[in-house]
N, C-alpha and C positions, 0 to 999 in steps of 0.2 A: 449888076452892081456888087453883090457878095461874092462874084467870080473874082474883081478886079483887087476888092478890097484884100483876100488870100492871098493874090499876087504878088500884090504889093507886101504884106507881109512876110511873105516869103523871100522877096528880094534884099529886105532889108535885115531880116536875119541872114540871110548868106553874103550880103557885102562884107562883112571884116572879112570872112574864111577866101574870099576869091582876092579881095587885097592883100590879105595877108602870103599869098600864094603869088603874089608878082611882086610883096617887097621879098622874097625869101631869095630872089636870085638877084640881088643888088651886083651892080656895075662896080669894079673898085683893082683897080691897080695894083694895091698892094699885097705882096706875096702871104701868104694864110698857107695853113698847116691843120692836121688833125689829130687828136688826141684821144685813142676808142680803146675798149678794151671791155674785161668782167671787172664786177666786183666781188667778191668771193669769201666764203667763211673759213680762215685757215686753218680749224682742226678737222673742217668735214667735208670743205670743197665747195660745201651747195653753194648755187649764184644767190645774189640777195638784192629782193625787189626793192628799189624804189629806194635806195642809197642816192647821196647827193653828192656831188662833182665839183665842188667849187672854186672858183677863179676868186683868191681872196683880195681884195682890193678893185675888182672892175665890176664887180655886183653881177656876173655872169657865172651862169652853172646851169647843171644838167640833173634829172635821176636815172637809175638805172630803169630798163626795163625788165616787162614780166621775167625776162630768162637773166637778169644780171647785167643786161649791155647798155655798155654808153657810148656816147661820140659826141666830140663838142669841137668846132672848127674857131681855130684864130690866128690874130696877125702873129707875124714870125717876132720870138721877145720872149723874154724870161719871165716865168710866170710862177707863182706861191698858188701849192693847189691842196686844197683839204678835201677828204674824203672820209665821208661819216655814217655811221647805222647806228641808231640807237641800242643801246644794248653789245656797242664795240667798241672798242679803242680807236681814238680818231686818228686819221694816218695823214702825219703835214710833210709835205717835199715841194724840193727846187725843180722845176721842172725847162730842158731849154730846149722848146718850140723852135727848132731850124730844119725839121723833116717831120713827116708823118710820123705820132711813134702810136704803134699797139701792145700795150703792155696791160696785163691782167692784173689787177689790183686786190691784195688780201688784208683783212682785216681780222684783228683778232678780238674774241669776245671777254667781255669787262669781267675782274671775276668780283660778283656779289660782295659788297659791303653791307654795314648795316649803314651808310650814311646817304646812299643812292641805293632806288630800287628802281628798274626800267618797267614802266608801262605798255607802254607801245614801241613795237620797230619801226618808225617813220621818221624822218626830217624835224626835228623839234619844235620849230615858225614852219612846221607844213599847213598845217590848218590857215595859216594868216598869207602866207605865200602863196600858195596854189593857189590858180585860178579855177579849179572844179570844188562844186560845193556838195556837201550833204557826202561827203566821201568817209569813211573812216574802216581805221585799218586795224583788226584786231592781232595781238601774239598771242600764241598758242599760251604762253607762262603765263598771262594775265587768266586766261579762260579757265587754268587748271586750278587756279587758287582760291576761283571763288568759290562759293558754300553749293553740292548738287543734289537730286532727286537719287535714292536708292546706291550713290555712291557713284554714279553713272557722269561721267564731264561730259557734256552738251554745247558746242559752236552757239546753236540758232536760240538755246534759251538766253545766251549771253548777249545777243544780241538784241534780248525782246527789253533788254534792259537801258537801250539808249533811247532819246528821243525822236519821237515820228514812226518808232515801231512798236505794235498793237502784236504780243501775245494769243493766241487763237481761242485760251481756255485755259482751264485748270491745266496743269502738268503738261500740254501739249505741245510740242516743238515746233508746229505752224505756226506764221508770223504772217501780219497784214503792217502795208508800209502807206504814210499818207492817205489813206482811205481808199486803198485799193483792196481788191481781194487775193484770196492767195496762190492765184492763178496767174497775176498778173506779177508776182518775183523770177525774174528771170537767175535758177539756181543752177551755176556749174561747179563740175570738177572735174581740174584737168581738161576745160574743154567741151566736158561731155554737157549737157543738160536732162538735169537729174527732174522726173517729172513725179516721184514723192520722195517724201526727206525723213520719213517715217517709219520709227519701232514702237511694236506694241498699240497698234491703232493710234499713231501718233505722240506719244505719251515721250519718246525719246527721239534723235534723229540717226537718220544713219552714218553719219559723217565721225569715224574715229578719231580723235586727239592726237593720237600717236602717231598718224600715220602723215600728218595735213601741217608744211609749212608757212601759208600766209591764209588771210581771210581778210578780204575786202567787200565791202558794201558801199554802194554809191545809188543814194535816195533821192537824189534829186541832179539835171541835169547830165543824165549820162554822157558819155560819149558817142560820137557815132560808130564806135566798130561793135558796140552792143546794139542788137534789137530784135523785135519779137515780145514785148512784155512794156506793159505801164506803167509802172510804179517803182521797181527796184532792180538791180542789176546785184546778187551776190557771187561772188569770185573768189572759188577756195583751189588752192595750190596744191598739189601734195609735194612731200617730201621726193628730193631726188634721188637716196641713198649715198651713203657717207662712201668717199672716193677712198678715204685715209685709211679707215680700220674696221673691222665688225663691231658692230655695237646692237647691243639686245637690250630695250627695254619692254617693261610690261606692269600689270597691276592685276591685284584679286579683291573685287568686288562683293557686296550681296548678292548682287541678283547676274552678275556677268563677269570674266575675266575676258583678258589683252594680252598679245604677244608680239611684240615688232623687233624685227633681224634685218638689220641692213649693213652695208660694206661693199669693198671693192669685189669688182669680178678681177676688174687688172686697176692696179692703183693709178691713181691720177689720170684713169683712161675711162674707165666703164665703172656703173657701179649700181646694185640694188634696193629695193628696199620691199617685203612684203610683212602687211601689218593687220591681223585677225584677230575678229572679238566673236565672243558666242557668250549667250547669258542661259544660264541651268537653273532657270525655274522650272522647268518640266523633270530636272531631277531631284531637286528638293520638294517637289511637293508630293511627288510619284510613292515612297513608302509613306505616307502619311493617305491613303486614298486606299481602302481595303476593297480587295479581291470581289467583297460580296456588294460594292457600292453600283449604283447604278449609271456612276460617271468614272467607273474604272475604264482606263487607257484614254484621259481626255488629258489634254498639255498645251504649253507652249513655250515656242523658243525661237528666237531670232540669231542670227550672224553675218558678219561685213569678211570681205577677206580684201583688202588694196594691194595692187601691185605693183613695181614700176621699176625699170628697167633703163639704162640712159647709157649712151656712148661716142666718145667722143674720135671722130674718125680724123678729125684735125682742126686747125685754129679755126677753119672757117666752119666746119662740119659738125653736129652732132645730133645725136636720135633717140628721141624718148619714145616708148613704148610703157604706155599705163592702162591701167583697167581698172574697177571694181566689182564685186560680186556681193548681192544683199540678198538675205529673202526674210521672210516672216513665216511661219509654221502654224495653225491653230487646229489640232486636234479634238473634235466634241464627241462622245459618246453616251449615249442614254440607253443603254441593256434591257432597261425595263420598256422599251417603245420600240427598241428595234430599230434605231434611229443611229446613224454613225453621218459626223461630217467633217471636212476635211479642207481647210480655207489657208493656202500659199499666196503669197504676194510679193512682190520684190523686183530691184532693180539690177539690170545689167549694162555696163558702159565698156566699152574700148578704144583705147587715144593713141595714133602716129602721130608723132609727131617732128618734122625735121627743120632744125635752125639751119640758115646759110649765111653767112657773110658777104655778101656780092662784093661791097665795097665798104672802105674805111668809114662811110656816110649811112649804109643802104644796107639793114637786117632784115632778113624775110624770115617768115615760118610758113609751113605748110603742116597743114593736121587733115587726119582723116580720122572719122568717129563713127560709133556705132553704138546706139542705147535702146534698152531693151525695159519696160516696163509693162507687165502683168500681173493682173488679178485675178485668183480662179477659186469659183465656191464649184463643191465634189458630195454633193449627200446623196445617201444612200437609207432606205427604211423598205424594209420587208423585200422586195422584186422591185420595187423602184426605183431605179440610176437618175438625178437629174444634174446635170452642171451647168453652171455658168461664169464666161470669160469675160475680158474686157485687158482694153491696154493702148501703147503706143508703141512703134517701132521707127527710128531714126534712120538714117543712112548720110551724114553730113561732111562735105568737103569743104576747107577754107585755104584760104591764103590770103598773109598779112603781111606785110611791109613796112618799117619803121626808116624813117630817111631824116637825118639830120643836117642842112645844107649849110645854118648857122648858127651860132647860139642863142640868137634870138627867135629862131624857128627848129621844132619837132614837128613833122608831117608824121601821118598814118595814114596808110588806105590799104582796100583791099576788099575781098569777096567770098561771098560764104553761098553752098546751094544744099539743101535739104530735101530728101524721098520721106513723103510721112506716110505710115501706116496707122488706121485708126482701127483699132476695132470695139466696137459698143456692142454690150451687152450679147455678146452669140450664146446663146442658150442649146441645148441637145440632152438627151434621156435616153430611157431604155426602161423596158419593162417586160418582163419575162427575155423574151426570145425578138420580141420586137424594139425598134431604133425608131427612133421620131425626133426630129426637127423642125420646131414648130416656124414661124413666119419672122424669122430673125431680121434683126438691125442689121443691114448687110457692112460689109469692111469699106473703107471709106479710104480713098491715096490721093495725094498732092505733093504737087513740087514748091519748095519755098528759096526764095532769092534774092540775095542782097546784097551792094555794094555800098562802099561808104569811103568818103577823105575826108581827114581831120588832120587841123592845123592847130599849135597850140605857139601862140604869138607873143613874146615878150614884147611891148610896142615901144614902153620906157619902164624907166625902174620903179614907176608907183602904175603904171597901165599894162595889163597882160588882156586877151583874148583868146577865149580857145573856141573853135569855130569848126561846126560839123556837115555836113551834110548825107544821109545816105537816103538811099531806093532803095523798097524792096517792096515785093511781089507775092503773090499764094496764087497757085492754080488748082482747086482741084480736079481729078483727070479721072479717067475710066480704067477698070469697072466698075460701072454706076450705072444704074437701073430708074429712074426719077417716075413714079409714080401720081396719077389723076385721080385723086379720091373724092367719095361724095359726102355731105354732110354728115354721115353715121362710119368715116373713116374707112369705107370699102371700095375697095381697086375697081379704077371705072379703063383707065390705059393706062401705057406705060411707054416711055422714051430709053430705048437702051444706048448707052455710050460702050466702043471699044476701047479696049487696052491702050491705055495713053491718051485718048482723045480729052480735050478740054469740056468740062464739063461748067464751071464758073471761074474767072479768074477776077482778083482783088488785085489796087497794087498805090502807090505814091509816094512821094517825096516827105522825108522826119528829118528836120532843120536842128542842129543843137547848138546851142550860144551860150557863154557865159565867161561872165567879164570880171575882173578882179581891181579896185583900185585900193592902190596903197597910203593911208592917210601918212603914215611913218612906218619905224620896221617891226612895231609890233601893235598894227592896227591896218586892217582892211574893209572894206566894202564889196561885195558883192552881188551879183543877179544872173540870172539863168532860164531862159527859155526854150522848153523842147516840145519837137511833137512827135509822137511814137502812135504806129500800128502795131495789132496784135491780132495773129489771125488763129490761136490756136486756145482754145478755151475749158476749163473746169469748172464745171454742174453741178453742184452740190446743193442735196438736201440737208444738209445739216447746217452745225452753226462752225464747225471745225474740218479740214481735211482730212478725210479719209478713204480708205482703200479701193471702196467702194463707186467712191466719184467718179465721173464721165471726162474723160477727156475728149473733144468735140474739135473737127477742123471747122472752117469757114468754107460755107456750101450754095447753093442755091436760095437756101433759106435765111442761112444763119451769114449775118457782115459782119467782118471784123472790127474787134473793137479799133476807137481811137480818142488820145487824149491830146489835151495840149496845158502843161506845167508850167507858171510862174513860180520864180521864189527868188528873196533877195534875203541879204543876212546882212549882222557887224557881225566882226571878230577882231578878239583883243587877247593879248597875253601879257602877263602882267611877270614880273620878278625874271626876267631871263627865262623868259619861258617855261617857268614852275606851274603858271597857273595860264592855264586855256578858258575864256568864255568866249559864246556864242549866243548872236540869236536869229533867229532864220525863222523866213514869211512863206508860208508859199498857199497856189490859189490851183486846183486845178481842174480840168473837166474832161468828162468820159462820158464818151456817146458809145450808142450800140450795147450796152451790157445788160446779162442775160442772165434770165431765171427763169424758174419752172413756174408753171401756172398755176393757179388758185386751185386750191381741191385737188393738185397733182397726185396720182397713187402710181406707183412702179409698175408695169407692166412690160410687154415684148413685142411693145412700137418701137419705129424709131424714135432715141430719144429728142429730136430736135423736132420732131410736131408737138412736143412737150413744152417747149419754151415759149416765153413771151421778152420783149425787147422796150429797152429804154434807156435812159440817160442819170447819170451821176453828176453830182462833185462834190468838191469836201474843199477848207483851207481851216489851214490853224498857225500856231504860233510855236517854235520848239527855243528853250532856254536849256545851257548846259552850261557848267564849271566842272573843270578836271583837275586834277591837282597830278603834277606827273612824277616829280622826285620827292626823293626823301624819305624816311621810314616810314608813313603816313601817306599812301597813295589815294585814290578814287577818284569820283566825280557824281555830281546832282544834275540829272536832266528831267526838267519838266514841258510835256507837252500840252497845251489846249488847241481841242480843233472839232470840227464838221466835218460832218458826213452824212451825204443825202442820197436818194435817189429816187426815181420819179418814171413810171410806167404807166402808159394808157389803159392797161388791159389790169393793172393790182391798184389796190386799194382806193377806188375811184377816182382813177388819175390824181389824186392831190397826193404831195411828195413828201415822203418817209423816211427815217431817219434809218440806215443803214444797221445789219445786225453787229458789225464792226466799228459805230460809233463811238465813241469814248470822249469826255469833255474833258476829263481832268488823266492823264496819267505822270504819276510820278517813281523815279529810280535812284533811290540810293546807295551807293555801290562805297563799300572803303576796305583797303586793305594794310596790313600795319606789321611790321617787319622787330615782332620784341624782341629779340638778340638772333644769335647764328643760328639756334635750335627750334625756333617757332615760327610762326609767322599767321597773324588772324584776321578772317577776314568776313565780310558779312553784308547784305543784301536786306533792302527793304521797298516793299513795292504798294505802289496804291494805284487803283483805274477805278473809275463810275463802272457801274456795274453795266452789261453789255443790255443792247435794245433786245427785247423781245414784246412777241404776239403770245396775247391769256384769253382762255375763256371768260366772258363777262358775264354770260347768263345758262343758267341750265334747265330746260324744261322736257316735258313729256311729247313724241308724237309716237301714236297707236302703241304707248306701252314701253317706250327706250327713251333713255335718258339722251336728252341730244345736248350740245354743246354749242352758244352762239360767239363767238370770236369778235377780240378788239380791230382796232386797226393794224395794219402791219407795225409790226415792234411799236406799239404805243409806251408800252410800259419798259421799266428795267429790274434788271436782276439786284441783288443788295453790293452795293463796292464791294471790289477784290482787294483785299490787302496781306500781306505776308513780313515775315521777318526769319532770315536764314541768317547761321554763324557757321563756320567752318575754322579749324585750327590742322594746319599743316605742322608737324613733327620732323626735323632731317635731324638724326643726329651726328653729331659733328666728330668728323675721323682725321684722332690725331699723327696716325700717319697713310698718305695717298694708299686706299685701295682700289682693287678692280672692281669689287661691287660698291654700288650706290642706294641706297632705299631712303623711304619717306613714309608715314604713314597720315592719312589723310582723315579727320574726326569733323563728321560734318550731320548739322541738327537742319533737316528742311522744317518752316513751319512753327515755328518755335513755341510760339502762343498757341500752336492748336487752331486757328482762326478755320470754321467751317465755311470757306469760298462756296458761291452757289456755282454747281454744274451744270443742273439743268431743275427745272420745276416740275412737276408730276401732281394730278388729282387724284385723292384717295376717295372712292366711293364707301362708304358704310350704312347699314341699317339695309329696314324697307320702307319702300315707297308707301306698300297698301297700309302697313301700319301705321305708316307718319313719322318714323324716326328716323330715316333716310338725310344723311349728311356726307357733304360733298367737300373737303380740306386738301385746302394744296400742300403738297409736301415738296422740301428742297433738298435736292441731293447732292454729296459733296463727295471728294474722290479722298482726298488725303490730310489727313491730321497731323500731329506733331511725329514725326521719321526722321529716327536717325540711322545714320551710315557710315560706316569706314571703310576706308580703302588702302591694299598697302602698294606699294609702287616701287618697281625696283628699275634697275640702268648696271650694267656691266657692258 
C-alpha cells in the first residue's frame, strides 16, 4: 500500500512536466520566426544573467540565461520589444519578425542619481512573476555597502540576513537554510562545488567581492539540474573579465588587502580577469611577539587567488577556463615544551567550460571540473612526527542543454557524472628513525550520477508550471576492504572489493514542481514540491563548520539522506514595484541524518561506526518587505520556525529540538543615499538564542568531580542580537579621472552586546575543605569593532 501510494504521488508531480512536453510541440500552420541572441554590458562586454526579453503588448517574454542567452520563437509580425537589467538603461525597438534574426543585445548601465538607487540586478515583478520560489538574487554593490566584520565584505554573511537563513554563530560565515544542516547547502563557483566556505575557522568566507559577478540562492523548490543537497542550492558566478579595457580594482583593509586586473587579451574576442586577497595578521602581530616568548614564530594567514580566462572562437563558440586557489595557514609554537605545529586547510577548483550554439533554439554547455579539499594537522614535540589528513577530491563531467521551442515553453536537460575520493582521518608518525601507521580509516571512492529535464510552462498569463524531474545514483566502488568485528570492535574477517568493483550502490527519482498563479500583475500565489537525495555527508562535533569535520560518502553502513519540501507563499508589490512583500509556508522532512553517538571521543576508527541514524523536520513561517528605489533602500525579514530531530539510539528516542533551531529571527537591513559623497547604511539582527546541552548535576565518584547532562539541547543560550553602521565616503571628481576611490567607515557591534559563543564551567575552591564552587561562564568572540577600508578602481 505505501509502494502504491509514492507512486502515485509521483505520477502526479510529473504529469504537468510530461504534458507540458507534448504541448511544447504544438501543430500550427502559421510561419514563426526566431529571435536569439546575448545580452551584454556595453562598457565591459560581460553576458548578463537573467535580463528579460519582452514582447510588449502580447504578455510574452523570455530571461537571459546563466551565460547571457536568449531565444524566444513567434509568428511572423512586427513586434515592440523591451529589454531590461536593473541597474541599466532600458533598451525599446521595432523589431520586424519576417526571418530568424540573431543579434546580440547591449545595455548600457544607469549612472547613479540620488533619486534612484539599484538594489538588485533582476526583473523588477521577478519575485511576483517567476514561477520558482525562495529564489533571490544578490548584486555584488548591495553586498559592499553594507556595515562588515574587521573591514572584510562577506557574500554568505549577507545572506544570513534574509529570511529562512540561520547564521552558524558568532562571526561565522556558515549558514543553515530551513532547518537543514550545513552540509546539506549545495555551494558553487563557477561550477565547481566548494566543500568549505571558510577563513579563519570559519569566521570569514572564501568567496572574494571583487572577483564574483552574480549570487543566486534558491531555498526552496530547486530546479532539477541542481542536486546532491537538501536544503539549499547557492550559485556564485564569477566575473568574465572585461572584453573592452584593463581595469584594476582593489582595497586596503585591517586585517587583509585585494587586488583585481582584468581586460582584453584580444578585444571583443578573449578576455581576463585574476582577483587575490591575502590578510597580514601574521605580519602585524609578528614585531609585537619577542624573541624571548615562548610562542615566537606562531601566526596566521589566509589567501584566495580567482582566475578566469574566456574566449570567444565565434558566434556559436566560446571557452571559459576558471579556477580558484584558497588555503588557510596556522602556525603554533611553544619553545618552552618543544612543541611546534603546523595546520593548512584549503580549497582547490578547476572549470572548462565550452558554450555551443547548435541551433537558433538549442544552447548547450559542457564543463569539466576538478576540486580539491584538504585538511592537514603536522606537529612535531621532541622525536615525535604525528600528522593527520582528511578531505575530498572531485573529478565532475556535465552537460546541459537549454532548448526554447516557444515562448510559452524553456526546456532544460542534461547529465552530470562524478569520481568521489573521500579520505577520513589517515593518520601516520614517525619517532626517532622509526614510521608507524597506525590502523587507519582507509580512503573511500564512488561514482555519482545524474540526469535531469526541466520544463518551465507559461500555461496562460496568470498560470505558469515549472516541472522537474531528475535520477540520480551513488555507487560506492573498490578499494574497499569491509570488515566483521566482534563486540569489543576487533577484526574477526574481512571482504575485500577490487578496483572499481561495486561495493553499495543508492539511487531514485527527485520530482520538482512548482506553480505560480497570478491574482493580477502585482500579486501571486505560489507552491512547490521537491524531493532530493543527498549521498554525500558532513560530521560534525561541534555547533559550527569547521575544518576539521568529516566529509562521509554513503556506504554499506551509512544511506543517503532524503527529504521531501512543501511550501507555498503570497507575493505582492505594491507602488510599481518600489515595495516587495512576501510570505512563504514551508513543511519539510529528512530521513537518514546523522550524528555521532552519545559519549563520542575522537579516535582512529572508522569514523562511520561512530554514527547513529534518525530522522528530522522542521516548518516555519518567513515574512519580508524590501523597499527597492529611491534614496532609502532595504528590507525587514522575519522568520518563525521548527526544528526537530528524533533518533533511536540519543536521547531516549523522544525527539529534540535541533542545535540550529531558532523560533524567532529577525533582519533589518536599510541603506540611504545622503547626497553624491555619502551613502549610510546599517544592520540589525535578533535570533533566540541557539539549543544547547548543560550540565545539571555535579557529584563525586572515587574522588572526580563527574558531570550529569540535560537532555540533548534542552536548554538555550541568551538571544543573539547586534547592531552595525557603516558610511561609505566617494568623493566626487569635478572632472572624469582614471583613478576612482572610496573609503569605507564601518562600526560592527555597536552597543558592544556580548552574544554568547559557547558556555564553559569554571571549577574553583576544594572539595575537602568545602569551598569548592562550580560557575558557568559564557564566552563571547567580539565587542564593539570598528573598521575602514579604502577601495580604489582605475
Amino acid at each position: 500500500m505505501h509502494k502504491n501510494r509514492n507512486k502515485n504521488h509521483l505520477f502526479f508531480a510529473f504529469f504537468p512536466l510530461l504534458l507540458g512536453i507534448l504541448m511544447s510541440f504544438p501543430a500550427s500552420a502559421q510561419q514563426k520566426f526566431t529571435f536569439s541572441g546575448y545580452v551584454k554590458d556595453s562598457l565591459s562586454g560581460e553576458n548578463l544573467i537573467g535580463a528579460s526579453v519582452a514582447i510588449n503588448g502580447k504578455g510574452k517574454g523570455v530571461n537571459s540565461n546563466t551565460y547571457g542567452f536568449f531565444s524566444i520563437t513567434l509568428p511572423r509580425d512586427r513586434y515592440d520589444i523591451t529589454i531590461s537589467y536593473t541597474g541599466y538603461e532600458t533598451l525599446r525597438f521595432t523589431l520586424e519578425l519576417d526571418r530568424d534574426v540573431q543579434r546580440n543585445q547591449v545595455l548600457s548601465p544607469k549612472i547613479t542619481t540620488n533619486e534612484e538607487v539599484v538594489v538588485y540586478a533582476k526583473r523588477k515583478d521577478g519575485n511576483v512573476r517567476n514561477a520558482q520560489m525562495g529564489k533571490i538574487d544578490l548584486s555584488i554593490s548591495q553586498v559592499k555597502s553594507l556595515p562588515v566584520l574587521f573591514g572584510e565584505v562577506d557574500i554568505l554573511k549577507t545572506l544570513q540576513l534574509l529570511p529562512g537563513v540561520r547564521n552558524a554563530g558568532e562571526g561565522n560565515a556558515g549558514f543553515y537554510v530551513r532547518g537543514g544542516g550545513p552540509d546539506q547547502n549545495l555551494i558553487m563557483l563557477d561550477d565547481a562545488v566548494v566543500y568549505n566556505t571558510g577563513h579563519l575557522f570559519g569566521f570569514f568566507s572564501i568567496f572574494n567581492s571583487d572577483a564574483i559577478k552574480n549570487v543566486s540562492l534558491i531555498k526552496g523548490g530547486m530546479p532539477a539540474q541542481y542536486g546532491g543537497r537538501l536544503s539549499s542550492v547557492l550559485d556564485i558566478a564569477m566575473k568574465d573579465g572585461n572584453l573592452k579595457k584593463i581595469e584594476v580594482e582593489g582595497g586596503i583593509g585591517l586585517i587583509a588587502s585585494r587586488l583585481s586586473i582584468q581586460g582584453p587579451i584580444k578585444k571583443d574576442k578573449a578576455s581576463f580577469i585574476v582577483s587575490a586577497r591575502r590578510t597580514y595578521i601574521d605580519a602585524l602581530v609578528k614585531p609585537f611577539v619577542p624573541k624571548s616568548s615562548s610562542f615566537y614564530g606562531s601566526g596566521y594567514y589566509f589567501y584566495d587567488l580567482n582566475t578566469k580566462v574566456n574566449y570567444k572562437f565565434s558566434d556559436k563558440d566560446r571557452l571559459y577556463l576558471s579556477g580558484y586557489f584558497g588555503r588557510d595557514v596556522f602556525d603554533f609554537n611553544n619553545n618552552q615544551r618543544a612543541f611546534s605545529a603546523n595546520i593548512p586547510w584549503g580549497n582547490a577548483t578547476a572549470t572548462v567550460r565550452w558554450n555551443h550554439l547548435f541551433h537558433k533554439k538549442l544552447f548547450s554547455n559542457t564543463t569539466l571540473v576538478f576540486n580539491d579539499y584538504n585538511f592537514a594537522f603536522n606537529a612535531v614535540q621532541n622525536n615525535l612526527a604525528f600528522n593527520v589528513s582528511s578531505g575530498i577530491k572531485d573529478l565532475t563531467a556535465k552537460f546541459d542543454m537549454d532548448y526554447y521551442p516557444n515562448p510559452q515553453h524553456k526546456m532544460r536537460w542534461g547529465l552530470q557524472y562524478t569520481y568521489h575520493t573521500f579520505k577520513p582521518n589517515l593518520v601516520s608518525g614517525r619517532t626517532d628513525s622509526i614510521d608507524f601507521t597506525p590502523n587507519n580509516a582507509q580512503k573511500k571512492y564512488a561514482n555519482e550520477v545524474g540526469l535531469y529535464l526541466q520544463d518551465d510552462w507559461e500555461v496562460s498569463d496568470k498560470f505558469q508550471v515549472s516541472a522537474g524531474l531528475r535520477y540520480s545514483g551513488f555507487t560506492q566502488v573498490g578499494p574497499f576492504t569491509q570488515y566483521e568485528r566482534d563486540q569489543n570492535g576487533n577484526k574477526l574477517d574481512s571482504i575485500v572489493y577490487g578496483s572499481g568493483k561495486k561495493v553499495q550502490q543508492y539511487g531514485g527519482l527527485e520530482p520538482r514542481l512548482t506553480m505560480r498563479f497570478s491574482i493580477n500583475d502585482a500579486t501571486s500565489i505560489k507552491a512547490s514540491v521537491t524531493r532530493n537525495y543527498q549521498y554525500i555527508h558532513l560530521v560534525s562535533n561541534a555547533g559550527s563548520t569547521l575544518p576539521t569535520d568529516l566529509w562521509v560518502p554513503s556506504t554499506l553502513r551509512v544511506r543517503p539522506q532524503l527529504s521531501w519540501q512543501y511550501a507555498a507563499g503570497f507575493f505582492k508589490n505594491l507602488k510599481d514595484n518600489k515595495y516587495e512583500t512576501s510570505v512563504e509556508l514551508y513543511y519539510k522532512q529528512m530521513q537518514n541524518q546523522i550524528e555521532y553517538r552519545e559519549g563520542y571521543t575522537p579516535s582512529l576508527k572508522d569514523p562511520e561506526e561512530e554514527f547513529v541514524f534518525g530522522n528530522g523536520w522542521s516548518y516555519g513561517a518567513e515574512f519580508f518587505v524590501r523597499k527597492n528605489t529611491g534614496r532609502f533602500t532595504g528590507w525587514v525579514g522575519y522568520t518563525l520556525s521548527w526544528t526537530w530531530r528524533k533518533f533511536p539510539d540519543l536521547n531516549n528516542n523522544e525527539k529534540y529540538k535541533a542545535r540550529y533551531d531558532r523560533r524567532h529571527d529577525i533582519s533589518v537591513v536599510g541603506t540611504y543615499e545622503l547626497n553624491k559623497k555619502w551613502k549610510l547604511s546599517g544592520v540589525f539582527v535578533y535570533g533566540t538564542g541557539s539549543a544547547t546541552t548543560l550540565p545539571e548535576r555535579f557529584y563525586f565518584i572515587s574522588g572526580v568531580l563527574t558531570q550529569e547532562y540535560s537532555r540533548i539541547n534542552q536548554y538555550r543560550l541568551e538571544p543573539y542580537h547586534r547592531l552595525d553602521l557603516s558610511a561609505i565616503y566617494t568623493p566626487v571628481q569635478k572632472k572624469p579621472r582614471k583613478v576612482k576611490s572610496s573609503w569605507v567607515f564601518s562600526i560592527y557591534n555597536v552597543y558592544s552586546r556580548l552574544n554568547p559563543y559557547f558556555i564553559y564551567y569554571d571549577q574553583t575552591g576544594s572539595a575537602n575543605e568545602g569551598t569548592l564552587k562550580v560557575e558557568a561562564k559564557q564566552v563571547s568572540l567580539f565587542p564593539i569593532i570598528p573598521s575602514v577600508t579604502w577601495n580604489f578602481k582605475f
